[in-house]
BAFI-3210 file (N, C-alpha, C; in Angstrom, 3 decimals, decimal comma, padded with zeros to 6 digits):
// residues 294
n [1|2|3|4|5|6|7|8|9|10|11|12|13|14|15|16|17|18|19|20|21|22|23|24|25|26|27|28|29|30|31|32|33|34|35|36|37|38|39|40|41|42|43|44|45|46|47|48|49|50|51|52|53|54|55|56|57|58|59|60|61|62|63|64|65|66|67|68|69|70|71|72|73|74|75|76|77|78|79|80|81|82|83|84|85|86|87|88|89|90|91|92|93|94|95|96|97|98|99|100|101|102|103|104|105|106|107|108|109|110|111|112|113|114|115|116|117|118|119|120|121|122|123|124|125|126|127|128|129|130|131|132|133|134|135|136|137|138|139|140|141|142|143|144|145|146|147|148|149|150|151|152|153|154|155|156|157|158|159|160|161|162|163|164|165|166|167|168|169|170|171|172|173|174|175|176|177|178|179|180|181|182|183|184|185|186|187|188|189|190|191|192|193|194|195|196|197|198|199|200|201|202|203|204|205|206|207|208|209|210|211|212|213|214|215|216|217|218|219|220|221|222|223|224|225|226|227|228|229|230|231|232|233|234|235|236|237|238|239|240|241|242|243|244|245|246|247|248|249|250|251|252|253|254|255|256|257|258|259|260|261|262|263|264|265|266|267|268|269|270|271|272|273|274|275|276|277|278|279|280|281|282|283|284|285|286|287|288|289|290|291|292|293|294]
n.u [108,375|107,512|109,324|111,563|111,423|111,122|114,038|115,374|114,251|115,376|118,078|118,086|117,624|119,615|121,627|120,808|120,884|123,895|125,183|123,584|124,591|127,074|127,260|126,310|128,631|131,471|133,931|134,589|137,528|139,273|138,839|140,565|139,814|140,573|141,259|142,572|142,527|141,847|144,338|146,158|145,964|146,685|149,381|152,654|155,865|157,523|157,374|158,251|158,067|158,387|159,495|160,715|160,367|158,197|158,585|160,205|158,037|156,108|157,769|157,693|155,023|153,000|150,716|150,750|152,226|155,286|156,660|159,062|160,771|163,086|164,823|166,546|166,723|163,952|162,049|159,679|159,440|157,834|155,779|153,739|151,882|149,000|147,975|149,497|148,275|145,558|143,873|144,532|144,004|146,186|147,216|149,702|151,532|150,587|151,819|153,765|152,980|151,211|152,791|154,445|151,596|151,612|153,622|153,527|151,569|151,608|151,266|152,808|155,717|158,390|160,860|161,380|159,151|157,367|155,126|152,837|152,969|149,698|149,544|148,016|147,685|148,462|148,638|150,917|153,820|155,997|154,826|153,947|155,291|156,674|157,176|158,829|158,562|160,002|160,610|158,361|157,333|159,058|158,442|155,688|153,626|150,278|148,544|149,648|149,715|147,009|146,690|147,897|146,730|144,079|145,017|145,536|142,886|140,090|139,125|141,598|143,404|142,331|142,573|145,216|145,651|144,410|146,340|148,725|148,183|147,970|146,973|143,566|141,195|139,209|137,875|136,294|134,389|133,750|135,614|138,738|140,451|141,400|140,984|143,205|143,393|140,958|137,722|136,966|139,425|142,050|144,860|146,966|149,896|151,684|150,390|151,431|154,126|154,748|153,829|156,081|158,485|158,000|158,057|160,841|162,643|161,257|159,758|156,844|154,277|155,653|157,339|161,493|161,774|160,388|160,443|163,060|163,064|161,093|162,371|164,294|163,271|162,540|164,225|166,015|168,052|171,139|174,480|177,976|177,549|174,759|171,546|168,639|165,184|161,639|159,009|156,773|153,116|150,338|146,800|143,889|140,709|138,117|138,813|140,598|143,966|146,415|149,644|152,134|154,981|156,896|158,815|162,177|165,442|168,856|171,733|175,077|174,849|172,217|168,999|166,100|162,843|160,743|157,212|155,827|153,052|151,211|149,669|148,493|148,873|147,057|144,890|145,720|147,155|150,656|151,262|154,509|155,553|154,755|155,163|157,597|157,790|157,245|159,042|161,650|160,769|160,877|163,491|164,634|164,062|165,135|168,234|168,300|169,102|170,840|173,543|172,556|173,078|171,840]
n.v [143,656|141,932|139,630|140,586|141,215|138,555|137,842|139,272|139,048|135,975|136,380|137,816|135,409|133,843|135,059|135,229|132,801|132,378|133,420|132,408|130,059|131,154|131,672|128,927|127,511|128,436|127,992|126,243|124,688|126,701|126,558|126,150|127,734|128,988|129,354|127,071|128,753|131,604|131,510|131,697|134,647|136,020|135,378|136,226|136,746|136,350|134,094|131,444|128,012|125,133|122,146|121,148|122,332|121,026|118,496|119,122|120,117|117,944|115,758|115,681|115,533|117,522|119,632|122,696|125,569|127,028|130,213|131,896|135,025|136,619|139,362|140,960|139,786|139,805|137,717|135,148|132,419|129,133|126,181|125,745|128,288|128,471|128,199|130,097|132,088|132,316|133,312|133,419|133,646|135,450|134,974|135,176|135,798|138,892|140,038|141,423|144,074|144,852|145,328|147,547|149,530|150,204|150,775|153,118|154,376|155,034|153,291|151,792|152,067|151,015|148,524|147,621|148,163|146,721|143,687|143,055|139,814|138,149|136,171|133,898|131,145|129,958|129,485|128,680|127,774|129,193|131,887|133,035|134,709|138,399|140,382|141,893|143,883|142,802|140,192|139,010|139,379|137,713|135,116|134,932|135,448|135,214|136,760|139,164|140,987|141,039|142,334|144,812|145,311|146,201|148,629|149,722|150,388|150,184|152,362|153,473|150,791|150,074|152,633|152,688|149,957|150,113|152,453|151,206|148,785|146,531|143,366|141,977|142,915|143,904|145,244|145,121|146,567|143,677|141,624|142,484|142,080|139,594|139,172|138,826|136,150|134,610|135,353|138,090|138,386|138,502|137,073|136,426|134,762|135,961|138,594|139,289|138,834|141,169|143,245|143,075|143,332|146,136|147,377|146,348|148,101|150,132|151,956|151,998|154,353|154,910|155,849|156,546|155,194|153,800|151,414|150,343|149,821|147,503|146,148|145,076|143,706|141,510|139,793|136,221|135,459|136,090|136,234|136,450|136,949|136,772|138,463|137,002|137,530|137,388|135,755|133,659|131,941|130,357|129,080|128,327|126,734|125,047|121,785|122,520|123,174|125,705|126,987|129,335|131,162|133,755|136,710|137,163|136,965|139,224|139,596|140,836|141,501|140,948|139,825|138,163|137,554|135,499|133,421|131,165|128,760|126,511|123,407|120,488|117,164|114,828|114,079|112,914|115,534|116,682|118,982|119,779|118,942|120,050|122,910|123,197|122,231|123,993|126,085|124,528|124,114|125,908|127,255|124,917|125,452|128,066|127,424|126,489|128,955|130,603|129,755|128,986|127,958|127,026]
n.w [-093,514|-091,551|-091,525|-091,043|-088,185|-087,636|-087,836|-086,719|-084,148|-084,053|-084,094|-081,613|-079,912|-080,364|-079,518|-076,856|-076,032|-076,302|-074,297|-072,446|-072,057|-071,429|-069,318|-067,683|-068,236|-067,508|-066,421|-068,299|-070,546|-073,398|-076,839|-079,549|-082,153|-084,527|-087,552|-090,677|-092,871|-091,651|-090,143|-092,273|-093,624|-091,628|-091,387|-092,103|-094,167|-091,780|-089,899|-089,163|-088,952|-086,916|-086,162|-084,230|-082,288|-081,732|-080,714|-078,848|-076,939|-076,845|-075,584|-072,843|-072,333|-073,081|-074,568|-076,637|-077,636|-078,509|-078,528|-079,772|-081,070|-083,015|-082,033|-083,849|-086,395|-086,912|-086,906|-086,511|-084,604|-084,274|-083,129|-083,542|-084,731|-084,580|-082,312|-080,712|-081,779|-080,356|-077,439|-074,005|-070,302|-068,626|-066,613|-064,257|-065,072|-065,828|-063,645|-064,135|-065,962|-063,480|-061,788|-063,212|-063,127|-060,499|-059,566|-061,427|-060,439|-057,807|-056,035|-054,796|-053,578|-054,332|-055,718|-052,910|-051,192|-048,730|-048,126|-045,563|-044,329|-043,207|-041,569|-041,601|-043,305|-046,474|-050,129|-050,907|-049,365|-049,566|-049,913|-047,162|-045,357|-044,500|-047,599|-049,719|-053,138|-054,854|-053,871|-053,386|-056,545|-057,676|-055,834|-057,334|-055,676|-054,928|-053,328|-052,356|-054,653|-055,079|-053,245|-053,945|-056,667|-055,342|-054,198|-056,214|-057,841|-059,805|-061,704|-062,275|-062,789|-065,186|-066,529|-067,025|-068,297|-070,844|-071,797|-071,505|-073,913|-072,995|-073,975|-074,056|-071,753|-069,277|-065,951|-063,085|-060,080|-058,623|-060,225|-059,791|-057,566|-058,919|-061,847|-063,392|-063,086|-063,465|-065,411|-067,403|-069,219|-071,311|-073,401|-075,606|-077,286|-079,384|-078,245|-075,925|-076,752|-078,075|-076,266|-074,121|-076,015|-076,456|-074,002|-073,239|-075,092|-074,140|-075,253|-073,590|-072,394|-069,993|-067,001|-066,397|-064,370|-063,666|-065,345|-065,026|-062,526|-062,910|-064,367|-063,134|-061,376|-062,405|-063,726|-064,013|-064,277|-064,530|-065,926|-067,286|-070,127|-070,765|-069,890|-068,293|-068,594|-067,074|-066,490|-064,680|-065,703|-064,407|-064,477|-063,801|-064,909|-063,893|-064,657|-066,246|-066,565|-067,543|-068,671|-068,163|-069,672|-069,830|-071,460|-072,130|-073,209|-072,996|-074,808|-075,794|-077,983|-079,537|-079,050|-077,960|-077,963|-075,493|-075,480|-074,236|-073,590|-072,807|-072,123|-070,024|-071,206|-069,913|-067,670|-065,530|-063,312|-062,910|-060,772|-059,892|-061,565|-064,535|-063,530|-064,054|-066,183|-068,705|-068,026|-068,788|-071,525|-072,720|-072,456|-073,776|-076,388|-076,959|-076,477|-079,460|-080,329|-078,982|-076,269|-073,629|-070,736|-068,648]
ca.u [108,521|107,049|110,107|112,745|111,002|111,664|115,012|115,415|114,330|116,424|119,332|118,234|117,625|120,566|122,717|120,742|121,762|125,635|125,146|123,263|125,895|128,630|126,687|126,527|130,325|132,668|135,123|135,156|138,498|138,804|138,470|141,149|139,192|141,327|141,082|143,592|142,345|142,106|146,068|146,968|145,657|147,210|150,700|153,889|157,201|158,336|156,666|158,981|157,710|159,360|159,099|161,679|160,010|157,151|159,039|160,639|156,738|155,739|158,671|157,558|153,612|152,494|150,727|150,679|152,874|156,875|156,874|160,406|161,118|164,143|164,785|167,325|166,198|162,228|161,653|159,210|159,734|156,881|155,732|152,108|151,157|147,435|148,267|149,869|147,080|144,508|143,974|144,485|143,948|147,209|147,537|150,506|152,273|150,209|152,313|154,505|152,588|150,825|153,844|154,450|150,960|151,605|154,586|153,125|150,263|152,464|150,600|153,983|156,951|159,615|160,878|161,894|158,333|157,094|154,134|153,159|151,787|148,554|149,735|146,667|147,529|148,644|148,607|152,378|154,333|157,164|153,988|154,489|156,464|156,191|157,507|159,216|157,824|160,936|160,658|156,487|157,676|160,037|157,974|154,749|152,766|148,635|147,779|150,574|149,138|145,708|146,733|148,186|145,593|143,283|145,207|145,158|141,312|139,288|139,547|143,173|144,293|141,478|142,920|146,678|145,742|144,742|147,127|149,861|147,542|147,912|145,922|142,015|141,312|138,407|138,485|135,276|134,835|134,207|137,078|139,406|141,557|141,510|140,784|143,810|143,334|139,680|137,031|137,241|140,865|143,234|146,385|147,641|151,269|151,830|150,625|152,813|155,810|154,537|154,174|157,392|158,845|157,862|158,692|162,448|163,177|161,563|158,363|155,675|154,414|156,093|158,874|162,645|162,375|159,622|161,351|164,626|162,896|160,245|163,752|165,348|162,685|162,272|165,550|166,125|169,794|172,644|176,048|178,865|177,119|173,319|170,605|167,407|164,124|161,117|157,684|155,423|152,076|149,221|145,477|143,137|139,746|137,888|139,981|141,375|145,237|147,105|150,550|152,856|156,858|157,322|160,142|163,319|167,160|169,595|173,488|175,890|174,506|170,926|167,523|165,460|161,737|159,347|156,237|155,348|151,800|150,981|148,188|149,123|147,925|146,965|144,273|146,530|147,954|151,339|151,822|155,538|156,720|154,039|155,410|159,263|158,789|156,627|160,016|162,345|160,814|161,461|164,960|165,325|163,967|166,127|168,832|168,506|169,899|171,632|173,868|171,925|173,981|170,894]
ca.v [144,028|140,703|138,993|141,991|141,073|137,525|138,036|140,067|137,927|135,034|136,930|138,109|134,114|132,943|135,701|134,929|131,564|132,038|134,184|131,393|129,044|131,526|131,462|127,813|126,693|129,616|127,348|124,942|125,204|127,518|125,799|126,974|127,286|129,730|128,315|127,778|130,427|132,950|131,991|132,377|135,268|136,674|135,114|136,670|135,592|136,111|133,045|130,046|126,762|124,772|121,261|120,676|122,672|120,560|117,376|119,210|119,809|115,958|115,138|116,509|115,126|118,574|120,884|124,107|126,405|127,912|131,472|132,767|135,916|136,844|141,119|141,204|139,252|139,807|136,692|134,894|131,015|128,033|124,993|125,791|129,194|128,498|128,279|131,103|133,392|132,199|134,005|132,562|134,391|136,172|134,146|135,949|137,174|139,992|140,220|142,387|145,226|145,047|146,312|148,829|150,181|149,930|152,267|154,539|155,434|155,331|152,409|150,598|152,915|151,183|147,274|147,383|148,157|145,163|143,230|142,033|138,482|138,044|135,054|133,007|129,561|130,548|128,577|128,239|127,930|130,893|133,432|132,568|135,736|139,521|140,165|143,052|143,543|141,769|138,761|138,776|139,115|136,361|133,952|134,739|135,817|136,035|137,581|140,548|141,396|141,487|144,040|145,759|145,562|146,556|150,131|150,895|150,743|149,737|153,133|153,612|149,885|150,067|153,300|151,262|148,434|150,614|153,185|150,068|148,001|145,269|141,732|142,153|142,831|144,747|145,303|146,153|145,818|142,619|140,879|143,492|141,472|138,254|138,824|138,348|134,573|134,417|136,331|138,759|139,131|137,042|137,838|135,677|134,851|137,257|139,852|138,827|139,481|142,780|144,303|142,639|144,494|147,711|147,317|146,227|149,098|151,103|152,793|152,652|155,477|154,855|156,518|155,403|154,823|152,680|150,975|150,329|149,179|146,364|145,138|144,428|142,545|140,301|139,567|135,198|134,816|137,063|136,581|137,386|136,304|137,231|138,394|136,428|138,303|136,473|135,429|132,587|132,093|129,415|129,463|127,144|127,034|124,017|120,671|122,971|123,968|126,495|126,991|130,604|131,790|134,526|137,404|137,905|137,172|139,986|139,469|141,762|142,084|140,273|139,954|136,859|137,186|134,536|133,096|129,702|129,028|124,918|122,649|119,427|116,162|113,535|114,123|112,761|116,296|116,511|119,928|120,216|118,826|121,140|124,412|122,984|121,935|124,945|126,145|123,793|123,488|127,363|127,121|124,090|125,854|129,213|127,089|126,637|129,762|131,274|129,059|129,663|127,127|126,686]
ca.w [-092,107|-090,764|-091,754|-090,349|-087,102|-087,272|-088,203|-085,221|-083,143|-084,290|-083,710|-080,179|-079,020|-080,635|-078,491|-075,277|-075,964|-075,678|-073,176|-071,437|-072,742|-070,974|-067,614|-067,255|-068,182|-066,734|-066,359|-069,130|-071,290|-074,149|-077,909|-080,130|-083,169|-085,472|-088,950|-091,642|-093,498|-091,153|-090,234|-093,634|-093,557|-090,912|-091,716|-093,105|-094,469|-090,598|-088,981|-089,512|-088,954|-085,844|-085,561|-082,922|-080,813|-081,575|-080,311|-077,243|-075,825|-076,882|-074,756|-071,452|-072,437|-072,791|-075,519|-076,828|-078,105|-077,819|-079,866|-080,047|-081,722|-082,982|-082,754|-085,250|-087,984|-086,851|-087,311|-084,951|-084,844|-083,443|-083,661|-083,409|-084,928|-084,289|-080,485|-080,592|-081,971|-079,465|-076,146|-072,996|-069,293|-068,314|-064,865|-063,197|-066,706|-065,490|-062,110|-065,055|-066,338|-062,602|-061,455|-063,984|-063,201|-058,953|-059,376|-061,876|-059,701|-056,656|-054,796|-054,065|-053,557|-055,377|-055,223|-051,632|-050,824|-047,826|-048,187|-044,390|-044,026|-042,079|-040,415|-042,611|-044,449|-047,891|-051,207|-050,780|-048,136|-049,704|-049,419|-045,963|-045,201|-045,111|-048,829|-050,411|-053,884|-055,932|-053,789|-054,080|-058,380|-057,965|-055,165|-057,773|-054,799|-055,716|-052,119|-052,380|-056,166|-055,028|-052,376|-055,190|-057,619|-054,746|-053,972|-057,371|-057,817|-060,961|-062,433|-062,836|-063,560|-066,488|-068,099|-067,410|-069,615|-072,234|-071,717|-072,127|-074,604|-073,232|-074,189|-073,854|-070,186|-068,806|-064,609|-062,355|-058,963|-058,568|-060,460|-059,146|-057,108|-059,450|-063,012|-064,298|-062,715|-063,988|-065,723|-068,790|-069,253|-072,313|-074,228|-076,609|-077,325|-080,005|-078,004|-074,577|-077,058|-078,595|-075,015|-074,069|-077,223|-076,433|-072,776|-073,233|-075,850|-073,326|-076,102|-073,149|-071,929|-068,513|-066,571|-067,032|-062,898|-063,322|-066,218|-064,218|-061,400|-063,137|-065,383|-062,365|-060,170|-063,622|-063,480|-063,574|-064,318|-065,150|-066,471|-068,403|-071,792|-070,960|-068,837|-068,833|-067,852|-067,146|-065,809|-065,476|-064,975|-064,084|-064,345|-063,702|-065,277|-063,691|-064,578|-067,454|-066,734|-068,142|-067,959|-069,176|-069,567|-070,951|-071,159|-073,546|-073,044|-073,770|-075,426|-076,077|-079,649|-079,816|-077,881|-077,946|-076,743|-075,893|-074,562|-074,162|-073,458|-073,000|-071,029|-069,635|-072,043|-069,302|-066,621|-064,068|-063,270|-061,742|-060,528|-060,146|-063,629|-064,929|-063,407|-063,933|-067,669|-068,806|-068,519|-069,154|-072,962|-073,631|-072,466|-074,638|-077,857|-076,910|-076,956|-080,476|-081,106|-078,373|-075,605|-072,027|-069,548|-067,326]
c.u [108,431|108,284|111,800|112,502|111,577|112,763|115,856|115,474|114,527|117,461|119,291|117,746|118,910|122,093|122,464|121,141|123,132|125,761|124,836|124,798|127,183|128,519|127,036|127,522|130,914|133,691|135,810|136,209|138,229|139,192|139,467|140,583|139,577|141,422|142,430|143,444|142,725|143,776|146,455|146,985|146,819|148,994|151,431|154,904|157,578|158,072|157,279|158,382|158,528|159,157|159,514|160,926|158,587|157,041|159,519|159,194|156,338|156,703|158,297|156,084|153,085|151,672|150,402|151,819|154,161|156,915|158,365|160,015|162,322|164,387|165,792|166,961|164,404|161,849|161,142|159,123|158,611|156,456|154,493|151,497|149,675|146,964|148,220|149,254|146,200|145,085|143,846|144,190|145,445|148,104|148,827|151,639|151,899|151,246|153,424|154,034|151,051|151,536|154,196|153,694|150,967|152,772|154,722|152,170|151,046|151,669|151,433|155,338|158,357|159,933|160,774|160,195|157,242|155,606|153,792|151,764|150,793|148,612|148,780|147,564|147,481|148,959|150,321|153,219|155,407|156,276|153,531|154,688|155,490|157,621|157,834|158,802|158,674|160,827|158,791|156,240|157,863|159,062|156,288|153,410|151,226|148,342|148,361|149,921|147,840|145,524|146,832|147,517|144,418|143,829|145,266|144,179|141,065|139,705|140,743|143,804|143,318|142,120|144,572|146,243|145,410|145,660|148,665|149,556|148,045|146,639|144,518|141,263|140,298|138,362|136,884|135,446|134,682|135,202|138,080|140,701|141,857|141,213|141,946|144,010|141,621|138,600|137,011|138,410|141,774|143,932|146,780|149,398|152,214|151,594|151,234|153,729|155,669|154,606|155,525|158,574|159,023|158,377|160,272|162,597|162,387|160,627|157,502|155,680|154,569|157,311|159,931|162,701|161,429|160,068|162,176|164,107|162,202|161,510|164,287|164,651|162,183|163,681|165,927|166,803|170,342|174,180|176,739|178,624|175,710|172,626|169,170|166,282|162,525|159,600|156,538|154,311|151,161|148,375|144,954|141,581|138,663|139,132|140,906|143,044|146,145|148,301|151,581|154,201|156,654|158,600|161,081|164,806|167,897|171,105|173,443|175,342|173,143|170,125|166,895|164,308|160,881|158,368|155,718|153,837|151,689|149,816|149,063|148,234|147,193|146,256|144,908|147,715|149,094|151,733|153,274|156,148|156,218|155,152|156,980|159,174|158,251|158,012|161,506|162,384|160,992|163,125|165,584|165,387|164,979|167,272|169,325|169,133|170,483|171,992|173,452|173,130|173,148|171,073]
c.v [142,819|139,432|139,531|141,596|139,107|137,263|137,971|139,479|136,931|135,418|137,467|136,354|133,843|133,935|135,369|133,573|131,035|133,206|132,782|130,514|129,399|131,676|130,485|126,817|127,922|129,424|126,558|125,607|125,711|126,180|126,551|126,513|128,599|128,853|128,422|128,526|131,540|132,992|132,036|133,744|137,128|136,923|136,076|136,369|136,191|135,199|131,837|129,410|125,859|123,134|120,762|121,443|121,724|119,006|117,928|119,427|118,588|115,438|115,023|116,291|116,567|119,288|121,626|124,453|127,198|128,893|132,038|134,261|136,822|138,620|141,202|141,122|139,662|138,401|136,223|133,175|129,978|126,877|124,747|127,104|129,935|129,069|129,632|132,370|133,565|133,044|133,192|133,517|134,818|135,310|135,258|136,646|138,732|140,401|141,685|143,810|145,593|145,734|147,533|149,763|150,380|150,949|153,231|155,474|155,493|154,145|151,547|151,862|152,586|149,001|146,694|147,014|146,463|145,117|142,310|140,879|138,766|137,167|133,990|132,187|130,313|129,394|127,947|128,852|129,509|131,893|133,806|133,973|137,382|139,600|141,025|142,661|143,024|140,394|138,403|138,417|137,470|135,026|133,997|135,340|136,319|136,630|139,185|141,328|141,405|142,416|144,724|146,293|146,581|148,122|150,548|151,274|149,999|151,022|153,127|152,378|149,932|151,211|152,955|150,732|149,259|151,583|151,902|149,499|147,103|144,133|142,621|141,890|144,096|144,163|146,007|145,491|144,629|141,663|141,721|142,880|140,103|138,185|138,556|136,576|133,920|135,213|136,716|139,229|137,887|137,948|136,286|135,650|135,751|138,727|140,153|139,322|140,810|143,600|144,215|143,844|145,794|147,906|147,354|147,512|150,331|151,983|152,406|153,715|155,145|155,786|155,718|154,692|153,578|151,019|149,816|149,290|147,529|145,354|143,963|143,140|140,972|139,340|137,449|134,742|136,030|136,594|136,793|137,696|137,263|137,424|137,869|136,987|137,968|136,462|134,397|132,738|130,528|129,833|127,908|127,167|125,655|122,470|121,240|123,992|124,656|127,067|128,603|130,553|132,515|135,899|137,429|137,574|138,161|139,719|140,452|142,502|141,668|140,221|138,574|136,955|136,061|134,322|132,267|129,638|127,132|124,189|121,218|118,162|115,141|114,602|114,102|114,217|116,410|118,173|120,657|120,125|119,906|122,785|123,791|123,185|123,232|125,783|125,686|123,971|125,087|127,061|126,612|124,750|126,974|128,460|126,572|127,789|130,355|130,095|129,838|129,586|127,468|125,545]
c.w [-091,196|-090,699|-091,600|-089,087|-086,820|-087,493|-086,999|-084,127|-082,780|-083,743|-081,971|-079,212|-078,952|-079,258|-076,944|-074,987|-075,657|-074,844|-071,946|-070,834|-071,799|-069,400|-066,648|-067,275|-068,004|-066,800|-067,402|-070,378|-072,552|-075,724|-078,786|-081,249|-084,673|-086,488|-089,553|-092,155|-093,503|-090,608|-091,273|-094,399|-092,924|-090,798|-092,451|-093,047|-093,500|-089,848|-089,904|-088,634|-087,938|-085,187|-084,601|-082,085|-080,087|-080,387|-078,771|-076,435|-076,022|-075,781|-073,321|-071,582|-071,979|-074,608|-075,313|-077,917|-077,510|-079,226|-079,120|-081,085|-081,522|-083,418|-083,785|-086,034|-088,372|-087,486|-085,890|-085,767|-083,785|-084,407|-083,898|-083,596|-084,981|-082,689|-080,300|-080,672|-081,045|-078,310|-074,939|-071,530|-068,641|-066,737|-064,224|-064,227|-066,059|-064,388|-063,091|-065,208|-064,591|-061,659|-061,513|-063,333|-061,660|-058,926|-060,316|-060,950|-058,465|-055,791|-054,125|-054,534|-054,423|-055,156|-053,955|-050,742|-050,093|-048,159|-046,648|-044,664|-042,530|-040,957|-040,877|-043,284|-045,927|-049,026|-051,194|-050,326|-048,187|-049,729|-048,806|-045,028|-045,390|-046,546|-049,551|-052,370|-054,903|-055,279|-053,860|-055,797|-057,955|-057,567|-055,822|-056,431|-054,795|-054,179|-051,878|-053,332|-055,884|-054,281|-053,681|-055,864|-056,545|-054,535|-054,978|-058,275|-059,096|-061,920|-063,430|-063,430|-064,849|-067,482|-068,205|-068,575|-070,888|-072,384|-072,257|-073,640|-074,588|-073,143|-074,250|-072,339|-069,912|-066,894|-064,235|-061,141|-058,267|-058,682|-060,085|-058,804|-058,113|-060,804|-063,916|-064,082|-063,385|-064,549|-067,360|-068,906|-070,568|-072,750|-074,911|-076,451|-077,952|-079,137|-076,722|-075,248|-077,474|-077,557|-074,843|-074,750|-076,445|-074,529|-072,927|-074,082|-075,411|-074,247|-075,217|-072,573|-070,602|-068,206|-066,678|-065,781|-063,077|-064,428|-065,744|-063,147|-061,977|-063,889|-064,232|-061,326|-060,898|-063,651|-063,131|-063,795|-064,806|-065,233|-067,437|-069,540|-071,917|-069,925|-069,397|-067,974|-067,705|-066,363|-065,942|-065,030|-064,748|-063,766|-064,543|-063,793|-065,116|-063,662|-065,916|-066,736|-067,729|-067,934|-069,016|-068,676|-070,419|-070,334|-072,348|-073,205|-074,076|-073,904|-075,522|-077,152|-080,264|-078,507|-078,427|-076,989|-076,692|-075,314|-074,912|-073,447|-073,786|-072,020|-071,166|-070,633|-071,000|-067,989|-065,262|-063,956|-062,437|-061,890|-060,670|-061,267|-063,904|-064,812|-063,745|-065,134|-068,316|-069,290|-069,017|-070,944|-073,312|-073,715|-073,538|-075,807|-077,681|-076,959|-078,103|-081,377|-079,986|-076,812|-073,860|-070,908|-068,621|-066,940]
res [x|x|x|x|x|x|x|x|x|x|x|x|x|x|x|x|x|x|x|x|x|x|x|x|x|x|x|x|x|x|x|x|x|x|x|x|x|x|x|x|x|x|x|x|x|x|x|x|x|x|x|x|x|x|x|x|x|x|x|x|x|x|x|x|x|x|x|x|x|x|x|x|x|x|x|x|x|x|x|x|x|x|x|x|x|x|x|x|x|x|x|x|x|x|x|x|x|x|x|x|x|x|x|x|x|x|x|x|x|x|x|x|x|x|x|x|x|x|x|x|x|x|x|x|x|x|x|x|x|x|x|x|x|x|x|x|x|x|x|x|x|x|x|x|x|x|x|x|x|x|x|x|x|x|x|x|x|x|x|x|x|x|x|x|x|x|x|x|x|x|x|x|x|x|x|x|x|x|x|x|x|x|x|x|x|x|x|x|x|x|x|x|x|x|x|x|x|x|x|x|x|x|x|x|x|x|x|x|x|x|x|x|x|x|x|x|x|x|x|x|x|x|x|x|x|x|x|x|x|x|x|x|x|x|x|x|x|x|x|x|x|x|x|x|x|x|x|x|x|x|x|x|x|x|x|x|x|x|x|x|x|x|x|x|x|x|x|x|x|x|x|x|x|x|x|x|x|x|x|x|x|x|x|x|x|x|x|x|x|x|x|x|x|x]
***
């Protein structure tokens, strides 16, 4: 018994310890510490090996990870399958299935639906504006999406996310307006394309209106060949940046989803490459199998 007790109470320091531990760094970047093991584990003969993609993020002084997946073949293609498993915070990826859940519950009437500016100093200058909710998608807008989030309560976006299943995301009222920018909220790359997935072929439990409508405000090229459908994000976790693309191009006869997920190598951060190449280096790898002309 005397030795059940100290057991016990090993195990209840060592937890108040990374508890402590999770108190006093909040911010500090996450550790991708997925083993070989456990990816070999997890692996199957659909995860090809991608060193070009490895060279197009070296190019652009960036790492991480570019996951393709190809719906035809099911084949999912990277250059960093470790990356790819880890979880990262959703940053404005979310602005996607935030949508979804804003015109399931009815808290935004349909795309058209205006967002008026306060007239307040905004992180950037295009969220400036009052903002209908395809150009709030498009111009990324975190002050529109926290209205959003805010009319559709804690309750309801909590049984959303599991009702979707997406990433690992819990919502109270505190983080409310901002957890998908900080807090208890990640998704991985794998599971960005699995929603994705089930989104485009149209298996969530959503309506076809709401469907129709989130396709179209995704919407970041169209012509004769393909439509490309899309979303990035950025988070920032102290001096730790985080950068997302994700989405799918559709052909005539094939689909192509992906989600890139990378951090900048060099302290000296430059903002605009950052958000430019982020997507630049998907493009590049999607152009390995299907011709964009971006």
């Amino acid at each position: 018994m005397k030795k059940l007790l100290i057991l016990c109470f090993c195990i209840f320091c060592f937890s108040c310890k990374k508890e402590a531990e999770k108190a006093l760094a909040p911010n500090a970047p996450k550790e991708y510490k997925i083993s070989e093991e456990e990816l070999t584990k997890r692996t199957k003969d659909n995860l090809i090996k991608k060193e070009s993609f490895q060279k197009i993020i070296d190019s652009v002084h960036l790492k991480g990870s570019i996951l393709l997946y190809d719906a035809k073949t099911e084949l999912y293609y990277s250059n960093d399958f470790i990356w790819a498993f880890e979880e990262q915070l959703p940053a404005s990826t979310y602005k996607i299935p935030n949508s979804i859940i804003a015109l399931e519950t009815k808290a935004v009437a349909d795309q058209n639906t205006i967002f008026k500016w306060n007239g307040e100093k905004r992180f950037f200058k295009s969220w400036e504006a009052d903002l209908t909710l395809h150009q709030a998608f498009q111009r990324s807008c975190v002050p529109c999406y926290q209205e959003v989030a805010r009319k559709i309560g804690v309750k309801r976006m909590n049984a959303y996310i599991e009702k979707l299943q997406y990433g690992n995301i819990k919502v109270d009222s505190i983080n409310l307006d901002n957890f998908w920018l900080r807090g208890n909220a990640s998704i991985s790359q794998f599971q960005q394309i699995d929603f994705l997935k089930r989104f485009q072929q149209e298996s969530l439990p959503i309506s076809k209106r709401t469907s129709t409508i989130v396709k179209e405000i995704m919407i970041l090229k169209e012509t004769d060949n393909y439509v490309l459908r899309g979303k990035t994000g950025w988070s920032i976790e102290g001096e730790h940046h985080n950068g997302w693309f994700v989405g799918y191009v559709e052909s005539s006869n094939h689909v192509f989803f992906f989600a890139t997920n990378v951090a900048p190598t060099s302290k000296d951060f430059d903002q605009k490459a950052f958000q430019k190449n982020r997507k630049e280096v998907t493009y590049k790898a999607l152009g390995e199998f299907i011709n964009l002309s971006i």
